[in-house]
C-alpha positions in Angstrom: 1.3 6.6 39.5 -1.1 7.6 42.4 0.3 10.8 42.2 -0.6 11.1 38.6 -4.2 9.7 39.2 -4.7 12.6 42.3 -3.8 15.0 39.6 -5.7 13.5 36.9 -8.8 13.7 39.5 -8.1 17.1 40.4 -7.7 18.8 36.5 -10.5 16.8 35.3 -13.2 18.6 38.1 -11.0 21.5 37.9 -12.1 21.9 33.7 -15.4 21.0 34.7 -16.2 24.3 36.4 -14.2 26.7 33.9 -15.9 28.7 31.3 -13.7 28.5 28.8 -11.8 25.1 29.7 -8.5 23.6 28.3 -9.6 20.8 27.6 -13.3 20.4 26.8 -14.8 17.4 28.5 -18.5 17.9 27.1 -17.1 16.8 24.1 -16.9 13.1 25.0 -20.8 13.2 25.4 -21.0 12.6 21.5 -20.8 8.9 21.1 -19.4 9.6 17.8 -16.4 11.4 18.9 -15.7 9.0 21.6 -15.6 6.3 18.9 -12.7 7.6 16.5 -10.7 8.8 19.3 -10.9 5.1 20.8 -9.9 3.7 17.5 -7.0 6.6 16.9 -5.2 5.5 19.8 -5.8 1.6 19.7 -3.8 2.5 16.2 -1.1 4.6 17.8 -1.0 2.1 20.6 -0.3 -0.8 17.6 1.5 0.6 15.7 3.9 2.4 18.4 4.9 -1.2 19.3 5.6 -2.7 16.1 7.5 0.3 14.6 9.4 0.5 17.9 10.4 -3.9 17.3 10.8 -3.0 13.7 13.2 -0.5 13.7 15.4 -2.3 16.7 15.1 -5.2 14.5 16.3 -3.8 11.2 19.4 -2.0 13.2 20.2 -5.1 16.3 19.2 -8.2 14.5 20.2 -7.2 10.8 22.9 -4.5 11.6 21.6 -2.2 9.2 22.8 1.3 9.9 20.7 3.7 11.1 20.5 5.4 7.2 19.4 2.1 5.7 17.3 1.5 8.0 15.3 4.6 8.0 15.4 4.1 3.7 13.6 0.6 4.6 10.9 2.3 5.9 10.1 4.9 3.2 7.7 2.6 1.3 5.4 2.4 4.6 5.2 6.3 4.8 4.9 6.4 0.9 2.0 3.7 1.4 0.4 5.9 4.6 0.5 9.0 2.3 -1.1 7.6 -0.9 -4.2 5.6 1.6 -5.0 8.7 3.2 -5.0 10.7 -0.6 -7.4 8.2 -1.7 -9.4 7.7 1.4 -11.7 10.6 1.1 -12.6 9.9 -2.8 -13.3 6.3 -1.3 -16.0 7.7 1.4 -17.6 9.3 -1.1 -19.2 6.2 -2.6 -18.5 3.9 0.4 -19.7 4.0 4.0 -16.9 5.5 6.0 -17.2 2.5 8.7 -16.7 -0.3 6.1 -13.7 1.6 4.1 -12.3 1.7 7.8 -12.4 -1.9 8.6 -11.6 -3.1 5.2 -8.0 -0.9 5.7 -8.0 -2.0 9.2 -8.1 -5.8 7.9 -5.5 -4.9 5.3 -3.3 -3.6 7.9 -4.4 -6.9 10.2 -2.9 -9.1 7.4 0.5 -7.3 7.3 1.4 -7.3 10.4 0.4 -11.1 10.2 3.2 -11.2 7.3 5.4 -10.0 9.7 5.1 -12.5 12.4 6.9 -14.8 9.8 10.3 -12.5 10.0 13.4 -14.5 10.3 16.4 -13.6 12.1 18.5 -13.7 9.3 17.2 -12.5 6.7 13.9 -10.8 7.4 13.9 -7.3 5.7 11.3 -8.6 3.3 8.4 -9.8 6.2 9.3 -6.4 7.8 9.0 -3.9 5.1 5.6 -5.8 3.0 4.3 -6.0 6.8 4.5 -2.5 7.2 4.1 -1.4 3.7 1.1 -3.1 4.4 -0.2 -1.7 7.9 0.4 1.5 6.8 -1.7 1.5 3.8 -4.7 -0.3 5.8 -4.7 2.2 8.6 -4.4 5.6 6.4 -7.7 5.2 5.1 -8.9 4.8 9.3 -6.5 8.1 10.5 -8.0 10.4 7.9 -11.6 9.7 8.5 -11.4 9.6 12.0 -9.7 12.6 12.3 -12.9 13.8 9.7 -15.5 12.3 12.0 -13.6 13.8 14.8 -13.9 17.3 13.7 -17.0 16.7 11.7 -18.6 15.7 15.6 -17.9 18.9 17.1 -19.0 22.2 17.1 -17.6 24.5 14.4 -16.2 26.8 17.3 -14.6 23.4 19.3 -13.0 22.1 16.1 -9.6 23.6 17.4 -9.7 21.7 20.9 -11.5 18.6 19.2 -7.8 18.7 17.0 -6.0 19.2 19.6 -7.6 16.3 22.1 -7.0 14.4 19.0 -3.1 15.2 18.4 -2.9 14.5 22.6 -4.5 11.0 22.0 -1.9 10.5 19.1 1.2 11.3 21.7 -0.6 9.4 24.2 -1.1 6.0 22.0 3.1 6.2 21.2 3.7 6.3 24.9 1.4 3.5 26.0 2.5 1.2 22.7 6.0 1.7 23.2 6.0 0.4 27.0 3.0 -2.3 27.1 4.5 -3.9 23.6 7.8 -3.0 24.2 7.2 -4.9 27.9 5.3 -7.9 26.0 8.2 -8.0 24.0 11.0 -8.2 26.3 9.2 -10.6 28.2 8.7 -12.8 25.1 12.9 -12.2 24.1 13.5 -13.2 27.9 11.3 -16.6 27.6 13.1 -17.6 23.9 16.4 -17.0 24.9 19.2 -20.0 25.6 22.0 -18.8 26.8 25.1 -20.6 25.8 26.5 -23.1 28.9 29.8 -21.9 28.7 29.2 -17.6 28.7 30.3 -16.3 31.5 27.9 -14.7 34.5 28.8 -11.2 33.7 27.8 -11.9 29.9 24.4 -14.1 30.7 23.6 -11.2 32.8 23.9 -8.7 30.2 22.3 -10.6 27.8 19.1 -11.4 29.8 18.5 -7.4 29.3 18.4 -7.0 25.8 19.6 -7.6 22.2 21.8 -4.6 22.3 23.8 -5.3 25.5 23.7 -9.1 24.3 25.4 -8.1 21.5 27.7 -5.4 23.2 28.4 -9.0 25.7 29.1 -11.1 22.4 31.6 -8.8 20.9 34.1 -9.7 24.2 33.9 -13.1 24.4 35.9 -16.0 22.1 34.8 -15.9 18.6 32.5 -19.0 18.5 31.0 -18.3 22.1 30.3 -14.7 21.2 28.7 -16.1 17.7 26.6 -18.2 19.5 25.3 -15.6 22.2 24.7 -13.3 19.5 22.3 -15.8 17.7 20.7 -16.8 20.9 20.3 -12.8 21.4 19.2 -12.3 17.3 16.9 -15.5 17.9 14.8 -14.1 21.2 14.5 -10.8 19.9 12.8 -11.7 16.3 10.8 -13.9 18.8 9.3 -10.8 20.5 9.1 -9.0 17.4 7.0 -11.7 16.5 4.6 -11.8 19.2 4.1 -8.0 19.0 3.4 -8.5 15.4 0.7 -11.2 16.1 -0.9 -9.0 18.7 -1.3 -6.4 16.6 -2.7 -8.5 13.8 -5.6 -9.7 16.3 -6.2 -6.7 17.8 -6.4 -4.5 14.1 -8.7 -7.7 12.9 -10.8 -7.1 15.8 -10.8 -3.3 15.5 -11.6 -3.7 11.9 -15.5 -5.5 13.6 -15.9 -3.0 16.4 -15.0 -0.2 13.5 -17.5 -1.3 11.3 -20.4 -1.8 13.3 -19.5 1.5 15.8 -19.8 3.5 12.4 -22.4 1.5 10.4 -25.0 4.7 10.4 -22.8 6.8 9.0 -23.4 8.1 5.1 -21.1 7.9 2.5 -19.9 11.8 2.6 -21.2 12.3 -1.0 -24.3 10.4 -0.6 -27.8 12.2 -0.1 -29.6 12.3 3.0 -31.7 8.8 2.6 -35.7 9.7 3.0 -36.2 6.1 4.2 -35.2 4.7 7.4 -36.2 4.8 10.8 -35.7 7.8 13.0 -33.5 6.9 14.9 -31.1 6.1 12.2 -31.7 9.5 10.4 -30.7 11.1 13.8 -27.3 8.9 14.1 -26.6 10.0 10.3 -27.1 13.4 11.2 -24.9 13.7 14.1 -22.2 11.1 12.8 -21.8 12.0 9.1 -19.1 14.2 8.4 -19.5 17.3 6.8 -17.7 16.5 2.8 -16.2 20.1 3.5 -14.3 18.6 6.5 -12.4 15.5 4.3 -9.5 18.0 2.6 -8.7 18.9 6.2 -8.5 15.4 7.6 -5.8 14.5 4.9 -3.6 17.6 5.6 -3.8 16.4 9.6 
């Protein structure tokens, strides 16, 4: 980790001085940029986490296959697809930063559908909870990504995409290992390990649902039935708590999202001739150009 930083340090001043730089720090100066890209990767960090516990879930807790699993998730990517299709006719006669939070609050309240998942039978929580999440945050991805590239300079729009794909990668890694972390702690703290397992079992247990159930399937019927329910029990409980964290922190995205982009026009609305300055000059340099929303859905 130091190592990184030294390196981080040393790239950073290193791309300051180049001409022609890989990656483009002057484009952080526009507050507007800086906004979506913070609100791109709070969503990849959210939902990096819960599809990480949902998936696990689905295949450890339920025993889905793989296959069925995957065919479970379809109506989230079918819901993701259709948001982001509508999205742009949405901005059109709604500000962009209220469109955002209203899908951010929609995707709030399914992940809060999902914190009531059972461990036996909780496909239904799962799938409405991201059928729902997906939908709420399309609408957020696709005008971001239009503010995003609307926020640059026509000759930066490439490395404004690419910073933007980089944040994308960046938001899986950090929401797979600080949820995926908050979650094994919380399937650590609800499992009850059955008196009579033996050491070599508890041990294996304490590490995670799948060697917990790898641990059930050699021990005496009833013993390994009720380490397996033990293990199926803590791990819903992290899904759980990854589920309620995300709900709070989309809910409180969905405020900071709509007053971060509160100047910024509906992208078929006229320029307003009343106002203060001030506001006319935020409009200006936040709107997005209407050209611009066709690309954002194809990102």
């Amino acid at each position: 980790m130091v190592a990184g930083v030294l390196i981080g340090v040393v790239f950073v001043r290193r791309q300051r001085r180049l001409t022609s730089p890989l990656l483009d720090l002057g484009l952080f100066a526009n507050p507007s940029f800086r906004r979506a890209l913070a609100t791109m990767l709070t969503i990849g960090i959210v939902m990096a986490g819960v599809g990480l516990m949902s998936t696990l879930y689905l295949q450890a807790v339920l025993g889905l296959s793989p296959l069925r699993a995957g065919l479970w998730l379809v109506p989230q990517n079918i819901a993701m697809a259709a948001g982001s299709m509508v999205a742009p006719a949405l901005a059109r006669r709604i500000r962009p930063g209220y469109l955002m939070a209203a899908g951010l609050l929609v995707a709030g309240f399914g992940l809060l559908v999902q914190t009531n998942t059972d461990a036996v039978d909780g496909v239904a929580a799962v799938v409405v909870g991201l059928t729902l999440a997906g939908l709420g945050i399309s609408p957020t991805m696709a005008l971001t990504m239009n503010l995003l590239l609307g926020s640059a300079p026509p000759e930066k729009a490439g490395s404004a995409a690419s910073i933007s794909e980089t944040s994308g990668e960046f938001g899986v890694a950090v929401g797979v290992a600080v949820l995926g972390s908050l979650a094994a702690v919380a399937y650590r703290a609800h499992l009850t390990i059955p008196s009579a397992t033996p050491a070599g079992a508890d041990n294996a247990a304490r590490q995670g649902v799948t060697q917990a159930i790898i641990a059930a399937q050699h021990l005496p019927g009833p013993l390994g039935a009720d380490l397996l329910d033990a293990a199926r029990t803590a791990f819903t409980a992290g899904l759980t708590t990854v589920a309620g964290i995300g709900a709070a922190v989309f809910i409180g995205l969905a405020v900071v999202t709509a007053i971060a982009f509160r100047h910024v026009s509906p992208t078929g609305a006229a320029p307003q001739a009343t106002g203060t300055a001030t506001e006319a000059r935020a409009d200006a340099d936040q709107a997005p150009p209407p050209a611009l929303v066709p690309a954002a859905v194809a990102a």
